[in-house]
C-alpha positions as CSV (number, residue, x, y, z in Angstrom):
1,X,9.1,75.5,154.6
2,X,11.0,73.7,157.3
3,X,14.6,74.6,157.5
4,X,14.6,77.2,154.9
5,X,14.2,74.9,152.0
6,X,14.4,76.9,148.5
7,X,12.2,74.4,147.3
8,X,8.7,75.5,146.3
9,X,5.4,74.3,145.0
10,X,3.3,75.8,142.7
11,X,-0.3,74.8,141.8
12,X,-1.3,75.6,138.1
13,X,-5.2,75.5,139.4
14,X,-6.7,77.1,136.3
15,X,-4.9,74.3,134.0
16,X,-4.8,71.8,136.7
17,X,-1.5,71.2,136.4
18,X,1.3,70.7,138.5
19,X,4.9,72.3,138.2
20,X,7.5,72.1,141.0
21,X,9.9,75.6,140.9
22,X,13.4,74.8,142.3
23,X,14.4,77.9,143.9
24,X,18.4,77.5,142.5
25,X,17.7,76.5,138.9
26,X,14.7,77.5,138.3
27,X,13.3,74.0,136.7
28,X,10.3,73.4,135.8
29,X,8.8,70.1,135.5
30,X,5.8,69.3,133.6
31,X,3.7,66.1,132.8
32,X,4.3,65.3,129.1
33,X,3.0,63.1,127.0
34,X,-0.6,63.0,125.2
35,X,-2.4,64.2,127.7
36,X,-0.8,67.0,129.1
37,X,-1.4,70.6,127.9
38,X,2.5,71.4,128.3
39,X,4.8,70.8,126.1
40,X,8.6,70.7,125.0
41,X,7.7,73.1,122.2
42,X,6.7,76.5,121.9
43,X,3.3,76.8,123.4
44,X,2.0,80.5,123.2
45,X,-0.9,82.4,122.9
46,X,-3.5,81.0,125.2
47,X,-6.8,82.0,125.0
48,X,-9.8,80.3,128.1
49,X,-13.4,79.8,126.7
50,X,-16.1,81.8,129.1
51,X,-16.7,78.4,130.4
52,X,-13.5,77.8,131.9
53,X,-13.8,74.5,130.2
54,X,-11.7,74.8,127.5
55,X,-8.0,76.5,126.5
56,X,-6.9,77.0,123.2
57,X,-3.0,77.8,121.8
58,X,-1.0,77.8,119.0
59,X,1.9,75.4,119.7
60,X,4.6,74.1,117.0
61,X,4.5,70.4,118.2
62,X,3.9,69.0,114.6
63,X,7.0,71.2,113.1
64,X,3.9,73.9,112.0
65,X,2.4,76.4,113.8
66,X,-1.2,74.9,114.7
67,X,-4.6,75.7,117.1
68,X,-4.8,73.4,119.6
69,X,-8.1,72.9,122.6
70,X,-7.6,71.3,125.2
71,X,-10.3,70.7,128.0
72,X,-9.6,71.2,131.5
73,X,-11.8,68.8,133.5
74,X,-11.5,65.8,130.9
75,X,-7.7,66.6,130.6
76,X,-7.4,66.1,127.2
77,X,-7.0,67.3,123.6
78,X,-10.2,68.3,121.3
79,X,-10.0,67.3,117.6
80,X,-10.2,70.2,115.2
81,X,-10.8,68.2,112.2
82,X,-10.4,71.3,108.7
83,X,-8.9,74.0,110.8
84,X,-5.0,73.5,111.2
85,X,-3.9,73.7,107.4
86,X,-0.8,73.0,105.7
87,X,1.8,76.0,104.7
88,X,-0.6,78.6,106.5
89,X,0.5,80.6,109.9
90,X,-1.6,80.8,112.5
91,X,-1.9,82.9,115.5
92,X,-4.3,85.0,117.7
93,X,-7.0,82.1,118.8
94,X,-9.6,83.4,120.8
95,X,-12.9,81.0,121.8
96,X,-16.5,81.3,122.1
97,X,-18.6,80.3,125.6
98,X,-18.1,76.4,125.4
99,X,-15.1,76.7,122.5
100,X,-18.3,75.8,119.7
101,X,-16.6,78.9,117.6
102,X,-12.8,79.4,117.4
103,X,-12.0,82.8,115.6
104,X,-8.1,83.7,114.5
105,X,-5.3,85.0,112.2
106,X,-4.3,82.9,109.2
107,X,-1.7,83.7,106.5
108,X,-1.6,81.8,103.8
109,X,-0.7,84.9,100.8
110,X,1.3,86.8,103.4
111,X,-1.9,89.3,104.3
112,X,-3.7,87.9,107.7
113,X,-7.1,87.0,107.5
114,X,-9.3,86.5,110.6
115,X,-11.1,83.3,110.1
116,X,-14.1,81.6,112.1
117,X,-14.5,77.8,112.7
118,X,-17.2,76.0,113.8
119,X,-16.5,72.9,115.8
120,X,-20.0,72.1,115.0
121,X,-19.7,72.0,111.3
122,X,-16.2,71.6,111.3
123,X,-16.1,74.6,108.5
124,X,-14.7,77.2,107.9
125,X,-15.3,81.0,107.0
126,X,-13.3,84.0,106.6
127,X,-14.3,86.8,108.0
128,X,-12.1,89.5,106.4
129,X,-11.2,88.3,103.1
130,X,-10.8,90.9,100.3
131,X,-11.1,93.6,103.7
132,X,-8.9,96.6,103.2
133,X,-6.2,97.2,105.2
134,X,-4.3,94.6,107.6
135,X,-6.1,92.9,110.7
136,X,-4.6,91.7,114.1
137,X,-6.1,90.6,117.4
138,X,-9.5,89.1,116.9
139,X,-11.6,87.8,120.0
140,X,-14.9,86.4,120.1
141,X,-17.9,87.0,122.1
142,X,-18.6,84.2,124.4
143,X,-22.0,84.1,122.2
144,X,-19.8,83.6,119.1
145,X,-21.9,86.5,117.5
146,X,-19.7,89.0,117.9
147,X,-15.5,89.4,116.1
148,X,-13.7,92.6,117.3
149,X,-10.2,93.1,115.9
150,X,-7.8,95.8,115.1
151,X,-7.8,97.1,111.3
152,X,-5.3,100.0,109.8
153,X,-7.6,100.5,106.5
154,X,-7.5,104.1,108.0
155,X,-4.0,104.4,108.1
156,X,-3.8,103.9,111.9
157,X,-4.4,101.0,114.2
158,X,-8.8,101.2,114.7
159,X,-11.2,99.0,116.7
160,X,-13.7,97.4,114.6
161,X,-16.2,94.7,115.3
162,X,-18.3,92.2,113.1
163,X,-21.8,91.3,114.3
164,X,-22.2,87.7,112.4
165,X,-26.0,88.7,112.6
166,X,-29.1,87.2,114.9
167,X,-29.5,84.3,113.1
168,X,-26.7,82.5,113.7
169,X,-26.6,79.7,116.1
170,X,-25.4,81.1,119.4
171,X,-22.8,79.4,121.8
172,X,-24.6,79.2,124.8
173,X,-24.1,77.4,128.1
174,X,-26.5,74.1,127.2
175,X,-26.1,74.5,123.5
176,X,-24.0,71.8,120.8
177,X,-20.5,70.8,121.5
């Protein structure tokens, strides 16, 4: 930095993104608008496919808590037609190889329920409805055939996982999406 300038730059290489730090304020700038993962609202809980292609988040840009995907390369959002639904609070995303399943907490009746969707189908399935005890934390193999969470059905917070079976339809590096 010539002349000790307090200004820096940072480069955001894993979102591709570009934010300028000034030493004395502390600002950040950001692109904005459509196409920019950033935002003016609460953007949390990040979760990268294995890929590297994709990023999913909750964010409260619509005045509700939704899932969002965004892919790195093509710099733009993903549609998730079903999954975001009204008067339900989401949280914990986690994403398979190439983001084909998306696995998360949702609480519609005030008990979280981890819930798998399928960009493929664009459906839907709970994974722990009617399961005893609360859940928390869910992540997804990258083949999508795997759920591990954390349950208390025991009366303590436990490790658990859900093998969806070997007939599901795996997410692999050349399969649908």
């Amino acid at each position: 930095m010539a002349g000790g300038s307090r200004l820096s730059q940072v480069i955001l290489l894993s979102l591709g993104v570009w934010a300028v730090l000034l030493g004395g304020c502390n600002q950040v700038e950001v692109p904005l608008g459509p196409q920019a993962i950033n935002s003016r609202y609460r953007d949390e809980q990040p979760a990268v496919s294995g890929s590297g292609q994709y990023v999913a988040f909750v964010s409260n840009r619509d005045r509700r808590q939704q899932i969002y995907l965004y892919h790195l390369s093509q710099r733009q959002f993903v549609k998730l037609p079903r999954l975001n639904q009204p008067n339900a609070i989401i949280e914990s995303p986690s994403i398979s190889y190439n983001a084909r399943y998306i696995v998360y907490l949702s609480s519609i009746r005030g008990k979280p329920e981890i819930i798998l969707y399928d960009r493929v189908t664009k459906r839907q399935e709970a994974l722990t409805l009617a399961y005893p005890g609360w859940v928390r934390n869910p992540s997804i193999s990258p083949d999508g055939r795997y759920v591990v969470f954390e349950t208390d059905r025991r009366g303590q917070w436990d490790v658990e996982v859900i093998d969806r079976g070997p007939n599901i339809e795996l997410d692999i590096p050349d399969g649908p999406v």
